[in-house]
N, C-alpha and C positions, 0 to 999 in steps of 0.2 A: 198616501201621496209621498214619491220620493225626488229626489232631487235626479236624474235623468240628463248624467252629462253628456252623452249624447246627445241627444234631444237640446238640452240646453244650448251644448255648442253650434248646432248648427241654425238655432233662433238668433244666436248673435255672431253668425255668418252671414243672415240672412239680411239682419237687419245693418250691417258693419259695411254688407254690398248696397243696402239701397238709400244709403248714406255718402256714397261713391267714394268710399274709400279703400285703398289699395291695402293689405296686411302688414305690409309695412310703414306705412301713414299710419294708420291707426294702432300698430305696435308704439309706435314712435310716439305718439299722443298718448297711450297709459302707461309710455314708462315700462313697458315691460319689452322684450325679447320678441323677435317675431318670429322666432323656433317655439316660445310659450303660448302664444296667439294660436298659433297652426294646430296645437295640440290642444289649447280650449275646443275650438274650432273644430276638430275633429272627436271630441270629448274623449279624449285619453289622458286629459287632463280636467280636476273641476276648478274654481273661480275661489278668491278669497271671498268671505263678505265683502270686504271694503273696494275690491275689485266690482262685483256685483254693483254695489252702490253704486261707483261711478260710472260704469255700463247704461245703469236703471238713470240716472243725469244727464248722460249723453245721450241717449236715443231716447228719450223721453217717454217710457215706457213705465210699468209698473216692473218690481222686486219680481212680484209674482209670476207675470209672464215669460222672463230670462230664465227665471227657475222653472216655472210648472207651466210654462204657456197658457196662463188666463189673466184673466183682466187687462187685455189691453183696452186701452177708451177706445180706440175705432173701430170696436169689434162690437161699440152699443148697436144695438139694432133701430130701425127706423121708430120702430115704436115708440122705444124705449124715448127717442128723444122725443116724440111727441107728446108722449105724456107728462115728461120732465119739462117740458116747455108750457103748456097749460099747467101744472101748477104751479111752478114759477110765477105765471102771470098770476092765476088766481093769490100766489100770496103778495106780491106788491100791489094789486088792489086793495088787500085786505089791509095791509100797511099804510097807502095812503087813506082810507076809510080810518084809521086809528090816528093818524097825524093829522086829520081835521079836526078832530074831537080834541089833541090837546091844549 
């Protein structure tokens, strides 16, 4: 698995447009150059970590997604929440069952 500036730039193209912001708004908000934006953006250029970071803050995304495109949470599938929803509940029953008892 590699870091994919490409790919990467155009995930936080993607995500920089459906945020409604213009290249230069959101130059203007990380402090950086909107000639350095264009160039994330078109990945002829890569991202600092700390750049990352605050990318992965502002769109509320995971690290891994801007870098390798996975894990974003809205990519859980129906399933998946259904099953995390049933045990969920099964463990706050199991927890109020234990907070009788004390």
């Amino acid at each position: 698995m590699n870091y994919d500036t490409k790919q990467s730039g155009a995930r936080i193209q993607q995500l920089r447009i459906q945020q409604g912001y213009t290249q230069e708004k959101f130059a203007k908000a990380l402090n950086i150059d909107r000639s350095n934006l264009s160039r994330i953006e078109s990945g002829r250029r890569g991202c600092s970590m700390d750049l990352l970071i605050q990318l992965s803050s502002i769109f509320g995304v995971t690290l891994d997604y801007i870098v390798f495109g996975q894990d974003r949470p809205d990519w859980v599938t129906t399933d998946s929440r259904e099953r995390l929803k049933v045990g969920l509940e099964q463990l706050i029953n199991q927890l109020e069952v234990f907070k009788s008892t004390l």
